[in-house]
N, C-alpha and C positions, 0 to 999 in steps of 0.2 A: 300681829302677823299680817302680811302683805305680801301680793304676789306682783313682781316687776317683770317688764322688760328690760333688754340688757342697756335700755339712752337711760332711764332710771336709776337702775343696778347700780351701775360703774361710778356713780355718784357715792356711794357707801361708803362710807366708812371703814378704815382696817379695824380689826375684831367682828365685823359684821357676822354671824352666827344667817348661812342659808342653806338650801336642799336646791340643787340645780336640777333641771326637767330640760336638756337634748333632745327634742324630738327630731322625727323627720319632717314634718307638714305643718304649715299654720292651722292645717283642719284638729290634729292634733293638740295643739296646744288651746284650740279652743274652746277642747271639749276639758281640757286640766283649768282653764277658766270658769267655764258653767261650773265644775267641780267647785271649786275653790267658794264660788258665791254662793253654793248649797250648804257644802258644812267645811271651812277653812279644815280643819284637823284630820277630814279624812285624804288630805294630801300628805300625812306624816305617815312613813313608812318606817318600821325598824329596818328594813335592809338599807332604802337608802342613805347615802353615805352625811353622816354633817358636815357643813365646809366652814373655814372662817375665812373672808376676804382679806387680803393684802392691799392688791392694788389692782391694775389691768394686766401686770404680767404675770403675776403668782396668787397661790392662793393657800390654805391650808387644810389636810384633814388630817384626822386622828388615825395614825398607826404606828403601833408598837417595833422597839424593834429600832435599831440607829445600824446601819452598813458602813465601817471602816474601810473608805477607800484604799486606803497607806496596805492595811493587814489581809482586806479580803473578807473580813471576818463578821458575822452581825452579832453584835450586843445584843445580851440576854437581860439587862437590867429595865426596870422598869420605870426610869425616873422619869418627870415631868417631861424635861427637853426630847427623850427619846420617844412622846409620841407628837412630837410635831415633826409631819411630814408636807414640806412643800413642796407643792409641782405649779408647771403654766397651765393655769387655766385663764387664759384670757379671755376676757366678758368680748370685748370687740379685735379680731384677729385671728387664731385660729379655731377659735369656739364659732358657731354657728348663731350671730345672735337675730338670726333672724325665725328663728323657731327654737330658742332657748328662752325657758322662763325661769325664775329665783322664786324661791317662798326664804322668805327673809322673816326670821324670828327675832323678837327680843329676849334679853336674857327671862324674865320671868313665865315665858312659853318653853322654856325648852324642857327637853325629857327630863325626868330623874334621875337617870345615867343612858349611856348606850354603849353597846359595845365598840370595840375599836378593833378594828382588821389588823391581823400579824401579817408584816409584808409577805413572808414565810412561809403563811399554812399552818403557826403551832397556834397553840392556845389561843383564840379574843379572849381581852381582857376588858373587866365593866369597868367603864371607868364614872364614877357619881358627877351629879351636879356640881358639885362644888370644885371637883377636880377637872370637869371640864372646861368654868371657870379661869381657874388655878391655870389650862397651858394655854388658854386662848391668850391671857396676860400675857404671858409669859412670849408666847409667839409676839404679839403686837409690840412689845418693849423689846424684842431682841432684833425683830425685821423689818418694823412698821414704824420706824423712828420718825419718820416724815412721810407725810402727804405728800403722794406725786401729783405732779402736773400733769394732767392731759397733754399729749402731746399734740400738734397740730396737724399729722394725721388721723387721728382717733376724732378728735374735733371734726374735719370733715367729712369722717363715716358718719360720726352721729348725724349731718347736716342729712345726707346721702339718704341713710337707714329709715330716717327718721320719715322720709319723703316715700321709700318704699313698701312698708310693712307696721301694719298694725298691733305684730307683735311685739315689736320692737320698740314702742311707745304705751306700753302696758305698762296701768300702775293702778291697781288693783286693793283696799283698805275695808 
């Protein structure tokens, strides 16, 4: 387990398995640091949410639940693909990484299962270790075919950032 800022983070790897911390203040995340060096684990929360990294544009969590653009309709099925849900979370651009910290887990840290949020409002469904596994693969082989490039704006935020804020150069083991 390791806690990054976002010049660190963006470095990861797609499948990367983390718990993002948006704060508002660097005072904030200072005090989710002193946490972090007292007991790593009590930063693990069942509500918040698990993510798996993509890239700097997208990222993935678990929800149930697939919305047919064509129909209108959302899928009741519960296969593997229908709980990969991607959205932008980008580490550097509209995410704040200047008071955004990662707890970045490895696979043999993570929970036993956790729930997964119905886009919906019906049922969470548990989804186990194994099967959390099972669509992180699955997302990385269907989205994550290739490692992006930083692009040469995101390069000179990191120069930028990196010059500004402390948090933002957090790398934490």
């Amino acid at each position: 387990m390791k806690l990054l800022g976002a010049k660190e983070f963006i470095k990861s790897k797609p499948g990367t398995f983390y718990f993002s911390f948006w704060k508002n203040t660097e005072e904030e995340c200072f005090k989710i640091i002193e946490q972090f060096n007292k007991d790593p684990k009590s930063l693990l929360n069942e509500e918040d949410e698990l993510e798996v990294y993509g890239n700097n544009s997208f990222s993935m969590s678990f929800r149930s639940g697939r919305f047919d653009w064509d129909t209108g309709i959302m899928s009741k099925s519960e296969n593997d693909e229908d709980f990969i849900f991607c959205w932008d979370a980008n580490v550097i651009g509209d995410a704040s990484p200047l008071t955004t910290l990662y707890l970045v887990l490895e696979e043999d840290e993570l929970p036993e299962f956790i729930i997964a949020v119905n886009s919906f409002y019906e049922n969470p469904v548990k989804l186990s270790k194994d099967r959390i596994l099972r669509i992180r693969n699955l997302f990385v082989k269907k989205y994550c075919s290739e490692i992006e490039e930083l692009s040469d704006w995101i390069k000179e935020a990191i120069k930028e950032y990196s010059k500004e804020s402390e948090i933002f150069n957090v790398n934490v083991k």
